[in-house]
Structure formats: structure tokens, C-alpha cells
Backbone as JSON, one array per atom type, in Angstrom:
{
  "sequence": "XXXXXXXXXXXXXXXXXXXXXXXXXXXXXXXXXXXXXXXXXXXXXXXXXXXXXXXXXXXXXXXXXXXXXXXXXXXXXXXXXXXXXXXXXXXXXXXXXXXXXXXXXXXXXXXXXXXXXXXXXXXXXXXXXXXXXXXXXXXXXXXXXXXXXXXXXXXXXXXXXXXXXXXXXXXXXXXXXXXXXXXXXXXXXXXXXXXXXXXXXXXXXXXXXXXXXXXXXXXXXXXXXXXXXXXXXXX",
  "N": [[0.84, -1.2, 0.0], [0.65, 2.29, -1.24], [1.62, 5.13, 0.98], [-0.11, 8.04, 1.87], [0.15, 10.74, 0.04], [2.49, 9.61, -0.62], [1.45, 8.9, -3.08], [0.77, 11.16, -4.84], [2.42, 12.58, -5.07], [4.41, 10.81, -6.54], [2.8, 10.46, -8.73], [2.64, 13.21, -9.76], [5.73, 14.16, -10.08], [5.99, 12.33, -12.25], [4.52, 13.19, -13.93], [5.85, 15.63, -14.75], [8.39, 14.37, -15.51], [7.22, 13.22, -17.73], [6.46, 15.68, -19.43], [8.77, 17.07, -19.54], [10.02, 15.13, -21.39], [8.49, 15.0, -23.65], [8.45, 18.26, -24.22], [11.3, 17.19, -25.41], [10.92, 15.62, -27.68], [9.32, 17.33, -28.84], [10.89, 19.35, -29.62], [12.5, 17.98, -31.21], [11.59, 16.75, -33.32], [10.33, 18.99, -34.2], [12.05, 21.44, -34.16], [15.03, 22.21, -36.7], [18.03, 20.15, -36.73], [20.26, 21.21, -36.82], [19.58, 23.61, -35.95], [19.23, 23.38, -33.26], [22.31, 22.32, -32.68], [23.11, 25.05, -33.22], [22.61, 26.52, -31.26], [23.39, 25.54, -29.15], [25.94, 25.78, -29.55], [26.27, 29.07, -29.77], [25.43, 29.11, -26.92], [27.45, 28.06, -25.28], [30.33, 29.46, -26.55], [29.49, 31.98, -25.55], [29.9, 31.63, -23.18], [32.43, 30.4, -22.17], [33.71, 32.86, -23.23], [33.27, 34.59, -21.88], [34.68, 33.77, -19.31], [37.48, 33.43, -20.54], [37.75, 36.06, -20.88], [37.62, 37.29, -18.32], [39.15, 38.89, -16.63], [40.19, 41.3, -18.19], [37.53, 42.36, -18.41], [36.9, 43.01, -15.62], [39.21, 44.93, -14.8], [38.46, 46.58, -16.86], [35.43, 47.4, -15.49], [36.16, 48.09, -13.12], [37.83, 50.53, -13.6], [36.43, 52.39, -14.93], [34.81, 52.96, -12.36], [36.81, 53.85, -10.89], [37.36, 56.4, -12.44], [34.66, 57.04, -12.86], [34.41, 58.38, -10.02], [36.53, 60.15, -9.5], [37.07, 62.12, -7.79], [36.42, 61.38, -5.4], [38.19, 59.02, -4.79], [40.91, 60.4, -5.32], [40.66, 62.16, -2.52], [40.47, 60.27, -0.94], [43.29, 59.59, -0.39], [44.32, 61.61, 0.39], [43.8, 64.33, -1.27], [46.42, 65.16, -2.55], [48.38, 65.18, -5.77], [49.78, 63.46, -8.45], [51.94, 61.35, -6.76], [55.93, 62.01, -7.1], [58.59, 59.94, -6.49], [61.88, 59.66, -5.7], [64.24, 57.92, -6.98], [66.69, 56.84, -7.71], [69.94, 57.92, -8.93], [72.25, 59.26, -11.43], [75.04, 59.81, -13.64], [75.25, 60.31, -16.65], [77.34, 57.97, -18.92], [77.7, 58.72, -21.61], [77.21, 61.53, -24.53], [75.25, 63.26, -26.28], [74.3, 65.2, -29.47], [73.45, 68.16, -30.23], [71.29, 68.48, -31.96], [69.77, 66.34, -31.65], [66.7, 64.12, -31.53], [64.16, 64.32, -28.77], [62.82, 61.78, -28.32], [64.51, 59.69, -29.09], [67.04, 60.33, -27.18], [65.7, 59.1, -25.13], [64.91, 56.59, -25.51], [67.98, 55.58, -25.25], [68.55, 56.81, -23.05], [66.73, 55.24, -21.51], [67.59, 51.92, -22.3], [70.03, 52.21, -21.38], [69.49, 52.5, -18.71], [68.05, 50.13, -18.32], [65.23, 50.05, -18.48], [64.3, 49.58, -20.62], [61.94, 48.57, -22.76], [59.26, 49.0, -23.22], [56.3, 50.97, -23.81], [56.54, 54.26, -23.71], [56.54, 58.34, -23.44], [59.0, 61.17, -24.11], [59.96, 64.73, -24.07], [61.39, 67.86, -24.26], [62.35, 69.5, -21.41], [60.18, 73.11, -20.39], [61.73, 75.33, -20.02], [64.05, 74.42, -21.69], [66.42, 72.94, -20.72], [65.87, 70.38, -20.12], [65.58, 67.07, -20.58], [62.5, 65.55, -20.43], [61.4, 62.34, -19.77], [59.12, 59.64, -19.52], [58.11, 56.77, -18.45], [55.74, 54.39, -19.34], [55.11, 52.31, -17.06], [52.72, 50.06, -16.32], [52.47, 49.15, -13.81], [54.19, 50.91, -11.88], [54.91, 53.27, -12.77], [57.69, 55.43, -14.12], [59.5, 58.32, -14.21], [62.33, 60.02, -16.09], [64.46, 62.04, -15.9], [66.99, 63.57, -17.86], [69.43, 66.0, -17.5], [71.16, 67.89, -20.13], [73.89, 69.47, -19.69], [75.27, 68.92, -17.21], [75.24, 66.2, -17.86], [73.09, 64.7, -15.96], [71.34, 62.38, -14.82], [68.41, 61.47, -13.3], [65.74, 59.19, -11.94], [62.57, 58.71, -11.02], [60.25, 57.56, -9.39], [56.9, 56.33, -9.52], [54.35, 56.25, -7.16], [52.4, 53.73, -5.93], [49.35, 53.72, -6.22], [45.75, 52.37, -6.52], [43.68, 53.27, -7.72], [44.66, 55.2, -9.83], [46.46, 53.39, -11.17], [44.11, 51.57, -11.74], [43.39, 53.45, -13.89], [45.07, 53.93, -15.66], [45.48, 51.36, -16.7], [42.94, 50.9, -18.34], [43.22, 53.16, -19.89], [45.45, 52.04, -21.45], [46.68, 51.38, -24.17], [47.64, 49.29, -27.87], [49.75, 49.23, -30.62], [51.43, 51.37, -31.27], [53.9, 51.17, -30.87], [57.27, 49.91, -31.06], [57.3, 47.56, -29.66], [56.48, 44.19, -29.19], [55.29, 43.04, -27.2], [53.33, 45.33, -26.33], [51.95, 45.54, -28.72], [50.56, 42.92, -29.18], [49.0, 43.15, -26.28], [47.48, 45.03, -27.75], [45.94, 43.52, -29.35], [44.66, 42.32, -28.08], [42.67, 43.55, -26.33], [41.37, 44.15, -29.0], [40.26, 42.04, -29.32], [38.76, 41.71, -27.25], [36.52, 43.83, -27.55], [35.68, 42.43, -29.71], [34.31, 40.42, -28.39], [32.34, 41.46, -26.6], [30.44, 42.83, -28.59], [29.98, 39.97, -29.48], [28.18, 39.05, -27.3], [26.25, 40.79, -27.05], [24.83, 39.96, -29.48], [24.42, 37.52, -29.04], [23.04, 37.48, -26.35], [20.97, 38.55, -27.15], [19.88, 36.28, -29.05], [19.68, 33.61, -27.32], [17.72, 35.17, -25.44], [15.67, 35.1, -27.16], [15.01, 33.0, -27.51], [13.83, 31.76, -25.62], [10.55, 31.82, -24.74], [8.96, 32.04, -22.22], [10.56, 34.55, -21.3], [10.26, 36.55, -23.13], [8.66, 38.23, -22.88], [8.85, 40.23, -20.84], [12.01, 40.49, -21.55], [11.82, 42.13, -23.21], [10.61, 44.66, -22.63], [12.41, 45.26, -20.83], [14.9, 45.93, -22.36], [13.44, 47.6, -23.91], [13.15, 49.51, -22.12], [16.09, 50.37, -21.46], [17.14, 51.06, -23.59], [15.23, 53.05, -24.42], [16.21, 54.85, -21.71], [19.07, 54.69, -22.25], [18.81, 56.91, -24.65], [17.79, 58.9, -23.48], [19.97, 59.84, -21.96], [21.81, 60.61, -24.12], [20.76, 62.52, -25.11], [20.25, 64.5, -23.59], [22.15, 64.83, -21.59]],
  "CA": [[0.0, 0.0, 0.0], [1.3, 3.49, -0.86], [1.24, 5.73, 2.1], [-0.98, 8.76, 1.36], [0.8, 11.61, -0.19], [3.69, 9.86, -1.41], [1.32, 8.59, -4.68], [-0.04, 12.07, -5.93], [4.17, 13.43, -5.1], [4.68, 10.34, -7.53], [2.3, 11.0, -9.84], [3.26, 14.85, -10.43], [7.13, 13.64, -11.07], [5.81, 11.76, -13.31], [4.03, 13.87, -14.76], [6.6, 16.53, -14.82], [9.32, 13.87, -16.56], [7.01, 13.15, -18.9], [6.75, 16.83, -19.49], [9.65, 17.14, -20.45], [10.02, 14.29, -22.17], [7.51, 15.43, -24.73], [9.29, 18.92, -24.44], [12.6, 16.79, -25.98], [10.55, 15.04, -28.82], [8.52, 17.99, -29.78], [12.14, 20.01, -30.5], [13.48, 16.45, -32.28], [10.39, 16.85, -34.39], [9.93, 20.59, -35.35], [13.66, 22.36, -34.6], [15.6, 21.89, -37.12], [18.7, 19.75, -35.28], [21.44, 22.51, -37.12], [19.72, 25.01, -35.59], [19.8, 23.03, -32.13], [23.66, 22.39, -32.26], [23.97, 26.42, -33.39], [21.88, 27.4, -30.33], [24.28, 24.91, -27.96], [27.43, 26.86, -30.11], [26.17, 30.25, -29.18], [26.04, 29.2, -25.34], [28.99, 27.82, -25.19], [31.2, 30.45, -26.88], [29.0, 32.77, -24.91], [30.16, 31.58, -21.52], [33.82, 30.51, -22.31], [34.62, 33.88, -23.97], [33.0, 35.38, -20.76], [35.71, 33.1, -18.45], [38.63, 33.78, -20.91], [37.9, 37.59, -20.97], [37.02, 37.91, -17.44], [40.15, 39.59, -15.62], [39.96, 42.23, -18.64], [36.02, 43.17, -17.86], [36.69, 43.17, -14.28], [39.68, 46.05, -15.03], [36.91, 48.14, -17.22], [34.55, 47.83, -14.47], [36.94, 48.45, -11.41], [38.81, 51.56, -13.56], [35.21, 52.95, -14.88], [34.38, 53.22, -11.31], [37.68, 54.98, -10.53], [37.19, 57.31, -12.91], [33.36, 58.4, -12.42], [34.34, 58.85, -8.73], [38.13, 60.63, -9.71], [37.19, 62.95, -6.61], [36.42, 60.16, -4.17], [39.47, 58.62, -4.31], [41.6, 61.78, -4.19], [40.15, 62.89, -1.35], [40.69, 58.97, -0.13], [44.72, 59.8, -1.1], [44.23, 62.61, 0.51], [43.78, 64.69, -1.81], [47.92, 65.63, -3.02], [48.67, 64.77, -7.35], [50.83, 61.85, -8.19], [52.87, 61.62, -6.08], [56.87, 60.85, -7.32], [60.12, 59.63, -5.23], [63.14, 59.83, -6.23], [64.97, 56.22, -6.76], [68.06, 57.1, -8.07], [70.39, 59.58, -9.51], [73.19, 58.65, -11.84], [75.62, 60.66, -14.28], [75.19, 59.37, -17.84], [78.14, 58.04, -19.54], [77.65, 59.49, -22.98], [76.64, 62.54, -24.75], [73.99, 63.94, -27.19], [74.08, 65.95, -29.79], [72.3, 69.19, -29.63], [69.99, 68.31, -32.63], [69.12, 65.18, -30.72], [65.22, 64.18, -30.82], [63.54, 63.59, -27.51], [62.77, 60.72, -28.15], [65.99, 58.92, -29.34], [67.58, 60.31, -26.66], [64.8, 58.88, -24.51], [65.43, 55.37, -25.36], [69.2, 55.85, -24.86], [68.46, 56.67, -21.54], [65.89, 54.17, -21.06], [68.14, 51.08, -22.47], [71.35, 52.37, -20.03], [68.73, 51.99, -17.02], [67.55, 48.73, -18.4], [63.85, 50.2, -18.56], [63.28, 49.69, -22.02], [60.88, 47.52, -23.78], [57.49, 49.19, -23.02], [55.81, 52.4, -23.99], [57.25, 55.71, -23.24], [56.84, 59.26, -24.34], [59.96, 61.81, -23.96], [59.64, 65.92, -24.39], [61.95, 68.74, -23.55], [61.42, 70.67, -20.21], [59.27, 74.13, -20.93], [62.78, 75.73, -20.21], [64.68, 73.91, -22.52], [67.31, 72.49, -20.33], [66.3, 69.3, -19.76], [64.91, 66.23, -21.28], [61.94, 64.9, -19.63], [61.34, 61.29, -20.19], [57.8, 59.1, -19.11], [58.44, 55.29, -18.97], [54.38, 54.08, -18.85], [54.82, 51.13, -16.52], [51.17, 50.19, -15.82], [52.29, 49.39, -12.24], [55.17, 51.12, -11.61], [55.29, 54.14, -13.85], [58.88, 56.31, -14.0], [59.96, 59.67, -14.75], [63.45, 59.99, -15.73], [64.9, 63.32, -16.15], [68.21, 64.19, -18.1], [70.05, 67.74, -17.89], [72.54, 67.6, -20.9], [74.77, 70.12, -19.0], [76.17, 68.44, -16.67], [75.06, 64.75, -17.91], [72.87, 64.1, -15.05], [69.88, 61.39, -14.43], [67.23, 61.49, -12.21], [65.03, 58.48, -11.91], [61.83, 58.82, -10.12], [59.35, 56.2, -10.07], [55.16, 57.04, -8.96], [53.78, 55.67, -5.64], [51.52, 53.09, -6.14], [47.62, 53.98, -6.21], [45.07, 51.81, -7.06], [42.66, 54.28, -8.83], [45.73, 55.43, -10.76], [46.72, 52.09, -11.66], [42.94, 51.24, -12.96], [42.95, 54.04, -14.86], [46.05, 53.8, -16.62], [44.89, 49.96, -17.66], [41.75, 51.06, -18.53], [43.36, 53.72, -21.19], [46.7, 51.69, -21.98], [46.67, 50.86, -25.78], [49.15, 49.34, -28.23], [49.91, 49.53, -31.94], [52.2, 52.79, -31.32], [55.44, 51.18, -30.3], [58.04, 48.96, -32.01], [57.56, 46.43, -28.87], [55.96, 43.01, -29.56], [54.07, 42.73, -26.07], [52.41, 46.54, -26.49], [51.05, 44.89, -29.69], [49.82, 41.65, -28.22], [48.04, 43.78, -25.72], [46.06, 45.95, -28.26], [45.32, 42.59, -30.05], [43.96, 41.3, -26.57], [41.91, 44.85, -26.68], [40.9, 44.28, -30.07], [39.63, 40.88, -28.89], [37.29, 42.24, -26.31], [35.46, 44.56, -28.2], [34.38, 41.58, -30.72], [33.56, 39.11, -27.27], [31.6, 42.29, -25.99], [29.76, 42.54, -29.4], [29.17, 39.18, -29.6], [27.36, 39.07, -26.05], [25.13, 41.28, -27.02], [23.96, 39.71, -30.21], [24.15, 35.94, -28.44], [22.54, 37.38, -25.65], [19.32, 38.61, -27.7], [19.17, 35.17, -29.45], [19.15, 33.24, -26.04], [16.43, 35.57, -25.12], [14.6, 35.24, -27.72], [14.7, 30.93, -27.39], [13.09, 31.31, -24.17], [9.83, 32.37, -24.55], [9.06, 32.56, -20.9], [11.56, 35.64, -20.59], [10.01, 37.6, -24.3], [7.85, 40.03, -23.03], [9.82, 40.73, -19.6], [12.82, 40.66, -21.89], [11.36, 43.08, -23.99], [10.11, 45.45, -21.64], [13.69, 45.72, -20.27], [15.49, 45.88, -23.33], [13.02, 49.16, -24.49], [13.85, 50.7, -20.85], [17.28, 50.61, -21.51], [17.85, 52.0, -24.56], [14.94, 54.44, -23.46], [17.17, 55.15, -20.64], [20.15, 55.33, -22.81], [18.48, 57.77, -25.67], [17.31, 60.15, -22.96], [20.95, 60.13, -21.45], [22.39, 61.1, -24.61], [20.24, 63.82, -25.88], [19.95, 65.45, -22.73], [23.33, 65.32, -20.61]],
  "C": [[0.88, 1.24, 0.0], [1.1, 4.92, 0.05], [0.92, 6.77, 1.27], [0.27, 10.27, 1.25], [2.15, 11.5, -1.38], [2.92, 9.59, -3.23], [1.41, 9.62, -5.61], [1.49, 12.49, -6.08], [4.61, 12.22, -6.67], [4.03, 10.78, -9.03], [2.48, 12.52, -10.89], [4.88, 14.71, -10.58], [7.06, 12.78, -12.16], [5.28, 12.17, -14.5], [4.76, 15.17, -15.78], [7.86, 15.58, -16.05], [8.51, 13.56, -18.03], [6.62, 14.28, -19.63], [7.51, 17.36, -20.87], [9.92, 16.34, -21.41], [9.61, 15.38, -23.42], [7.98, 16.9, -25.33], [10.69, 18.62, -25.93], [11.74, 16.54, -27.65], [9.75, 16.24, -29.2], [10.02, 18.92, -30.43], [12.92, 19.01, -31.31], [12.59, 17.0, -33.43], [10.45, 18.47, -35.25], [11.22, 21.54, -35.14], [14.75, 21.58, -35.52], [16.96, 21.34, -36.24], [20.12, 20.73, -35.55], [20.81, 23.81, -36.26], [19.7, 24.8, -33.77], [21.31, 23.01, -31.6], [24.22, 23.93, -32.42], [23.41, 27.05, -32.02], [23.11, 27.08, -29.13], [25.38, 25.52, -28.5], [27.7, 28.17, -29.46], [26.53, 30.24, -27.78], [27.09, 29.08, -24.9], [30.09, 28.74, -25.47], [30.71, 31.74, -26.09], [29.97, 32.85, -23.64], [32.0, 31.22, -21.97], [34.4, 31.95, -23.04], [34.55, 34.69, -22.7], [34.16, 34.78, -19.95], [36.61, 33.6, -18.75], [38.92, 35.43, -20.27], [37.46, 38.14, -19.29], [38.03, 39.3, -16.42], [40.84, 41.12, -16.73], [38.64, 43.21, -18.43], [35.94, 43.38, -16.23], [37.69, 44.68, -13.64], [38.75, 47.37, -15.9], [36.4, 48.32, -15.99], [35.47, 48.75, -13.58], [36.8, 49.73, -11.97], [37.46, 52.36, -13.88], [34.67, 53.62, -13.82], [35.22, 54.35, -10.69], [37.31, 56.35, -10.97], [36.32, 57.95, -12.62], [33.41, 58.97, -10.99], [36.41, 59.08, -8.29], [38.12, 61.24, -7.76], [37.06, 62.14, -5.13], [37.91, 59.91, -3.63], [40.71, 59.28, -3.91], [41.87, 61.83, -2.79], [40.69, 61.56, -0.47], [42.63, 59.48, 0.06], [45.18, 61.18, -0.22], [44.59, 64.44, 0.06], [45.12, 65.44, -2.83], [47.6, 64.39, -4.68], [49.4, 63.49, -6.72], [51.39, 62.34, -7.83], [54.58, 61.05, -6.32], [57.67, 60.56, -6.42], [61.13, 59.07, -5.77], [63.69, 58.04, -5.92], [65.52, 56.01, -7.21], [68.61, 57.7, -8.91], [71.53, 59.18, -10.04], [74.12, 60.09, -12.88], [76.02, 59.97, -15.64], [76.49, 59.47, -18.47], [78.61, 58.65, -20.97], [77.38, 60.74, -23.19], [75.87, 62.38, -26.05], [74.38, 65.06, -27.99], [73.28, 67.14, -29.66], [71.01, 69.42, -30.76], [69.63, 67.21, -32.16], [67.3, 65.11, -30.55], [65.04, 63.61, -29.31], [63.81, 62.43, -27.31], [64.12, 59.46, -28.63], [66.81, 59.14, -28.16], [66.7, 59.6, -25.33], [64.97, 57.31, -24.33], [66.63, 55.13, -25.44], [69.06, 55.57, -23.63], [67.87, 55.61, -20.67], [66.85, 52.59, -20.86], [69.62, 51.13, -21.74], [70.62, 52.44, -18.78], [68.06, 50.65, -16.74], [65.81, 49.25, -18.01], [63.49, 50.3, -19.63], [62.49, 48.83, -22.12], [59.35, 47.55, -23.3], [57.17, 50.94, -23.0], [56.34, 53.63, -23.29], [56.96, 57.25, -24.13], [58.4, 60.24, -23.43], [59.55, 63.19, -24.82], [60.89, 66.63, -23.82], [61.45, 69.48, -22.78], [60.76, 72.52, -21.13], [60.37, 74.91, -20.99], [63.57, 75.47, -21.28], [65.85, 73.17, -21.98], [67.4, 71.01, -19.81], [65.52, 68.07, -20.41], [63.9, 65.21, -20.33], [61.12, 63.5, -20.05], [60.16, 60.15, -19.23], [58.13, 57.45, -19.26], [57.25, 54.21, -18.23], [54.24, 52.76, -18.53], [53.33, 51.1, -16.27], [50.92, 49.94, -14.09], [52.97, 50.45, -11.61], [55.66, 52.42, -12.43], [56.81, 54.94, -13.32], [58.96, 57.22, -14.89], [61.31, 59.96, -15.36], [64.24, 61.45, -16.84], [66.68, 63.7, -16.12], [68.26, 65.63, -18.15], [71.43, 67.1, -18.63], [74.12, 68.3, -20.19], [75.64, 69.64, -18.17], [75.36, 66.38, -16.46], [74.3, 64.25, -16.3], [71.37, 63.34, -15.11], [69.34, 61.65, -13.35], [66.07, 60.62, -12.37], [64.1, 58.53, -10.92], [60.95, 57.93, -10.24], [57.7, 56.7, -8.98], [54.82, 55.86, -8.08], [52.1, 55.08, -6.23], [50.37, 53.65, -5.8], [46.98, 53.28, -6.85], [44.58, 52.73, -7.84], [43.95, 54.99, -9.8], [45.9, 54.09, -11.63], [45.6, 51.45, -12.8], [42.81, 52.79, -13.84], [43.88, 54.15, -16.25], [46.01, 52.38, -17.35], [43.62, 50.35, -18.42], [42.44, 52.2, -20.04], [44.64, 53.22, -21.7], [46.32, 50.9, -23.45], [48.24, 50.03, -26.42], [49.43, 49.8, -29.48], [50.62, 51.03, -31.79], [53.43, 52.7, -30.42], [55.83, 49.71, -31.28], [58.03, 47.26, -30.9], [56.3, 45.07, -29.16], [54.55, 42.81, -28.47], [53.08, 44.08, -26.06], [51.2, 45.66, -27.42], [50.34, 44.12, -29.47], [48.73, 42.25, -26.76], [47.03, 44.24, -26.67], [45.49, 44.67, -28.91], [44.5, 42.0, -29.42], [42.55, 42.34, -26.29], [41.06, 44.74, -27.83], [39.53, 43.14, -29.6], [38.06, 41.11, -28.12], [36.48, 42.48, -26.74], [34.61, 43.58, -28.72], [33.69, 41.04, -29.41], [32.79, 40.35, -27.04], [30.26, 42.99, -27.28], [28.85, 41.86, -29.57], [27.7, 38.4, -28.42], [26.39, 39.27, -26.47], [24.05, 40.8, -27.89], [23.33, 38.18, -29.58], [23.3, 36.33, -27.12], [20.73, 37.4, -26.04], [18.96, 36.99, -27.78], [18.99, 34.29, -27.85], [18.04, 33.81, -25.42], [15.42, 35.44, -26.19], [14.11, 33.66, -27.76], [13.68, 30.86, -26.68], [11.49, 32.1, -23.95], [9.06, 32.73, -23.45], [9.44, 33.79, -20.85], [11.15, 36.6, -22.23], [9.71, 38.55, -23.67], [8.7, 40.73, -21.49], [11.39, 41.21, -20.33], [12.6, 41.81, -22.75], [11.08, 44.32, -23.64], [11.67, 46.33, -21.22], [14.86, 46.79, -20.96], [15.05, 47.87, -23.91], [13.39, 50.1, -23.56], [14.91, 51.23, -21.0], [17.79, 51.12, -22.69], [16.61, 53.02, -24.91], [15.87, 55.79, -22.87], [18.48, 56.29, -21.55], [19.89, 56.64, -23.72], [18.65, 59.03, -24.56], [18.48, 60.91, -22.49], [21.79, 61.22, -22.47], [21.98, 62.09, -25.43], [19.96, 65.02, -24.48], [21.19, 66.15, -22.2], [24.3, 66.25, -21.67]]
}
């Protein structure tokens, strides 16, 4: 005898597998099965591009945040610029012509401190006496300031800050240096954009599979680029 309760609990799992069941065989029957294995493609490349790319979308977010709240963190910092510190002072063995570009003499200086092989710009001071040289570590950035006069270096290097840090990932590019890994960054950059593309279009079609989630999905969808229109005709 089946004790009272457990039959009808049987009967509605049963009812429920066969459910689905019927679910399975009505998409055998009327979805085409190419457009089943392209639907299981989409998810899949959906969610593994999301994994691969995650410790790049988690630097947008963070530095995004820095940025819309620049004055926050300041003020956290208490409120003083970058801040540099001096980390060593040398007397360069060579000399320079006095038609010398910046920048040649920039990676000179760089490759006798062993800080080459990553983005840099180099300018002359507003005076003219000295060559001021930028060497855009993304952790670790340095300053390094020649006076031709009496051949002297000055290496300064910038005091760690997070909100500095995400913001300088957040706008670090490559394709505008002769170095291999700059490049391989912007290609990693390039990358994103399509995975952040393709989200959006793989995300529609997944919403649109699920007809449960249409008209809620729909609803949302008009809010938000509502939302967005009003943002950008107004602000």
C-alpha cells in the first residue's frame, strides 16, 4: 500500500518527466537539429569567452568606477597629485648631440637603465634644459629626467595607487610602439570589443529561445535603450 501523499508526489514527477520528455521530442520533431547544435554553439562560446575575458572586464569595471568617482578617491589619497620619489640619480656616460630628438635620446636613456621595452613618451622641459622622459609602466610608472649640461639622471618612479593604476589599464593601448608585447596587448583589446559585441547579439538570441523571458525581456530591453536615448540627448 502506498502511504498517502507519497502517490499524488509520484504522480506529479511523473508527470513533470514526462513533461519534459515530450518537451525533448517535440524540438526532435519541429527544430531543425542545425539550428539546435547552433543554439548549444552560441552558449557555449557565450560563456567561455565570458571566463577567458574575465580579468579584462573586471579592469573596465573596477577603472570605470575609478574614474566616475576621480574625486572620491583623491580625497581617499588625501587629496595631493601623483605623487613621485626619487629612486636614483646617476651621471650618464655618454653625450647627445644638440639636434638630438627627444625621443631617441629617450630610449638611450631608457636602455642604459635597463627600462626599455614598453611604452614611453619623452619631451623637452618648458625651459629647454632638460629632457623629460615618461616610462608608462602600468604598475610602476617612472619619470626619468636628463640635464645635458652636466650629464645628469634622475630616476623617479610614482607611488603606487590603485585608482591610478585602474585608470592607466583602462586607457593603456598598443599599436604605437616597435615592442611586440604593447602589440599583443592591443590585439587582446581588439579581442574584447568583438567578445563584448558578440554578447550582445548571443545574448538577444538566447532571449529570444526562451519564450518565458520575451515580453519581460522586452520590456527591459526598451527601458534601456529608453534610458540610454534620454541620457544622450539630454546630458
Amino acid at each position: 500500500m502506498v502511504p498517502l501523499g507519497l502517490g499524488s508526489q509520484a504522480a506529479r514527477t511523473g508527470s513533470r518527466a514526462q513533461s519534459f520528455r515530450g518537451r525533448g521530442v517535440f524540438a526532435r520533431q519541429f527544430c531543425p537539429q542545425g539550428v539546435l547544435m547552433f543554439s548549444k554553439l552560441i552558449r557555449r562560446v557565450h560563456m567561455y569567452l565570458a571566463l577567458f575575458f574575465m580579468p579584462w572586464m573586471l579592469i573596465y569595471a573596477l577603472s570605470t568606477i575609478a574614474m566616475n568617482h576621480r574625486d572620491f578617491f583623491r580625497d581617499m589619497y588625501g587629496g595631493e597629485p601623483v605623487v613621485w620619489e626619487k629612486e636614483q640619480e646617476q651621471v650618464y656616460p655618454g653625450t647627445f648631440s644638440e639636434d638630438a630628438e627627444p625621443k631617441s635620446i629617450g630610449l638611450a636613456l631608457l636602455t642604459h637603465l635597463r627600462l626599455d621595452g614598453g611604452d614611453y613618451s619623452a619631451r623637452r622641459s618648458p625651459d629647454g634644459r632638460s629632457i623629460v622622459v615618461l616610462r608608462n609602466d602600468p604598475v610602476v610608472p617612472r619619470r626619468i629626467t636628463y640635464t645635458p649640461a652636466d650629464r645628469l639622471v634622475i630616476v623617479e618612479k610614482q607611488l603606487f595607487r590603485a585608482s591610478a593604476f585602474l585608470e592607466r589599464m583602462h586607457r593603456r593601448r598598443g599599436f604605437e610602439s616597435e615592442y611586440v608585447l604593447n602589440d599583443a596587448w592591443g590585439v587582446s583589446v581588439d579581442l574584447v570589443i568583438v567578445a563584448m559585441i558578440f554578447w550582445v547579439f548571443s545574448g538577444l538570441w538566447m532571449w529570444w529561445e526562451l519564450k518565458a523571458t520575451r515580453t519581460l525581456g522586452a520590456v527591459l530591453m526598451l527601458a534601456g535603450a529608453g534610458l540610454f536615448a534620454m541620457f544622450l540627448f539630454t546630458i
